[in-house]
C-alpha positions as CSV (number, residue, x, y, z in Angstrom):
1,X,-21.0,-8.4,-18.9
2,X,-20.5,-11.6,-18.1
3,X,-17.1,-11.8,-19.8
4,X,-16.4,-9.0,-18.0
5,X,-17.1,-10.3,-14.4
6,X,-15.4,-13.6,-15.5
7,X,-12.2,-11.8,-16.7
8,X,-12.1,-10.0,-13.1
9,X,-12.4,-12.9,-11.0
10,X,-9.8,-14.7,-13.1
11,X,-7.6,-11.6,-12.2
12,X,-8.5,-11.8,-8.6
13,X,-7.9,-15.4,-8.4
14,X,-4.5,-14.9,-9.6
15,X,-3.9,-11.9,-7.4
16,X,-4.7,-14.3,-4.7
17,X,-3.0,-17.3,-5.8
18,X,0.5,-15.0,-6.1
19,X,-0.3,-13.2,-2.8
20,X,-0.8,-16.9,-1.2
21,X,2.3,-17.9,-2.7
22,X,4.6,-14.9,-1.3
23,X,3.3,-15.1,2.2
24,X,4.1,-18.6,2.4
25,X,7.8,-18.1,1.2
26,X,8.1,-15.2,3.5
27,X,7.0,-17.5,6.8
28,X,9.6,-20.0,5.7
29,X,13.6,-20.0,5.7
30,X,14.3,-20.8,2.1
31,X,15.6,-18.4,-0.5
32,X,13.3,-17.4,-3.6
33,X,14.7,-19.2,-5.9
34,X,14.3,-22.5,-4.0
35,X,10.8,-21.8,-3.4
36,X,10.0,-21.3,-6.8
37,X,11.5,-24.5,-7.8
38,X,9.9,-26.6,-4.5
39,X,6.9,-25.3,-5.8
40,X,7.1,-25.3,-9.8
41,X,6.8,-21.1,-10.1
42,X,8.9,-19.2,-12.4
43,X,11.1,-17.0,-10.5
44,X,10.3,-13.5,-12.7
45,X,6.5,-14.1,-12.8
46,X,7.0,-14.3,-8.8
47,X,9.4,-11.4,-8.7
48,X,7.3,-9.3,-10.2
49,X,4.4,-10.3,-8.0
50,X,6.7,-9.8,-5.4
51,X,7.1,-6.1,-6.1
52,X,3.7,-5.7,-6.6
53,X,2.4,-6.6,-3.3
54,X,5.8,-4.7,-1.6
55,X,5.4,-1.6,0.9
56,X,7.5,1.0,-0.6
57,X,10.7,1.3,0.7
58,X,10.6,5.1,0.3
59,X,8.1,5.4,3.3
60,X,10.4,3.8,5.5
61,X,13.4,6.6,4.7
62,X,10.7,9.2,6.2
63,X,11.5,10.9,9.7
64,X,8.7,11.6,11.9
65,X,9.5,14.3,13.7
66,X,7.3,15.3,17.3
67,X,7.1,18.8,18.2
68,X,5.6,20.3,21.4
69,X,2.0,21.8,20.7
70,X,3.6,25.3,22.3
71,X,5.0,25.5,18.9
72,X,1.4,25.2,17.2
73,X,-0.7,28.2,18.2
74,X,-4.7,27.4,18.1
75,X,-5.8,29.5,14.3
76,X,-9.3,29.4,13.5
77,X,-10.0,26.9,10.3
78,X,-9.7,28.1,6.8
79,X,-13.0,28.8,4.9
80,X,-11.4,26.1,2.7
81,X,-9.9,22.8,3.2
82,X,-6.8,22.0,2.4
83,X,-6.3,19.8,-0.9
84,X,-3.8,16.7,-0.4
85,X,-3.5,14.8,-4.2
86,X,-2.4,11.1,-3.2
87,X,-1.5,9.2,-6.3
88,X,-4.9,9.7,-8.6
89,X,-7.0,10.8,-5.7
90,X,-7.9,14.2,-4.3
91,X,-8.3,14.4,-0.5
92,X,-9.7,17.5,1.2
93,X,-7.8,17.7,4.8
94,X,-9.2,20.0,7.6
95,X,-6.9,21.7,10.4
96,X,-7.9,19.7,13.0
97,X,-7.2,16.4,11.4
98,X,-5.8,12.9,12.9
99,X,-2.5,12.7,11.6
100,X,-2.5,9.0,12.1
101,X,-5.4,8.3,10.4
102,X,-4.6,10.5,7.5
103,X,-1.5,8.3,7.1
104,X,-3.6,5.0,7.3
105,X,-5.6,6.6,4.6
106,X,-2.3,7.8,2.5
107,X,-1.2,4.2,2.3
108,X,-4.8,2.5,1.6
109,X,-4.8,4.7,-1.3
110,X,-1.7,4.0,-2.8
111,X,-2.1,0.7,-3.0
112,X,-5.6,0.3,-4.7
């Protein structure tokens, strides 16, 4: 076990040393490449950390669109929830839900 613990921390250690690394580029005003060199990385290994730790640029082509509650007559719940399948996760949603917090939950789960 303890090999196992000790190979996890070393992940989390790098995940942390990359993530470290990419929010201090992205408060400066140098280009990647630069950084990289200022700071003795090499430019795909911080790419692809990069990418890993990027918001998904589809989200941000979504529309939200606001209708008037007129439009949403009050129905009595269904006997059965319904069944939202986010990435590798199953999440039962009921008719009254928070809409923004079932967004907040949408993203927390697609980036475990």
């Amino acid at each position: 076990m303890d090999s196992s613990n000790s190979h996890k921390e070393q992940l989390e250690e790098k995940r942390r040393f990359w993530k470290q690394h990419i929010e201090d580029w992205q408060a400066g005003d140098i280009n990647q490449t630069q950084y990289c060199r200022e700071h003795h990385l090499a430019v795909h290994r911080f790419t692809y950390w990069k990418k890993k730790f990027q918001i998904p640029e589809t989200s941000q082509s979504l529309i939200e669109l606001t209708l008037p509650p007129a439009l949403y007559p009050k129905m009595p719940s269904p006997a059965s929830p319904l069944r939202v399948l986010i990435s590798r996760f199953q999440v039962s949603v009921d008719r009254d839900f928070d809409p923004l917090t079932l967004r907040q939950l949408i993203y927390t789960l697609e980036h475990l």
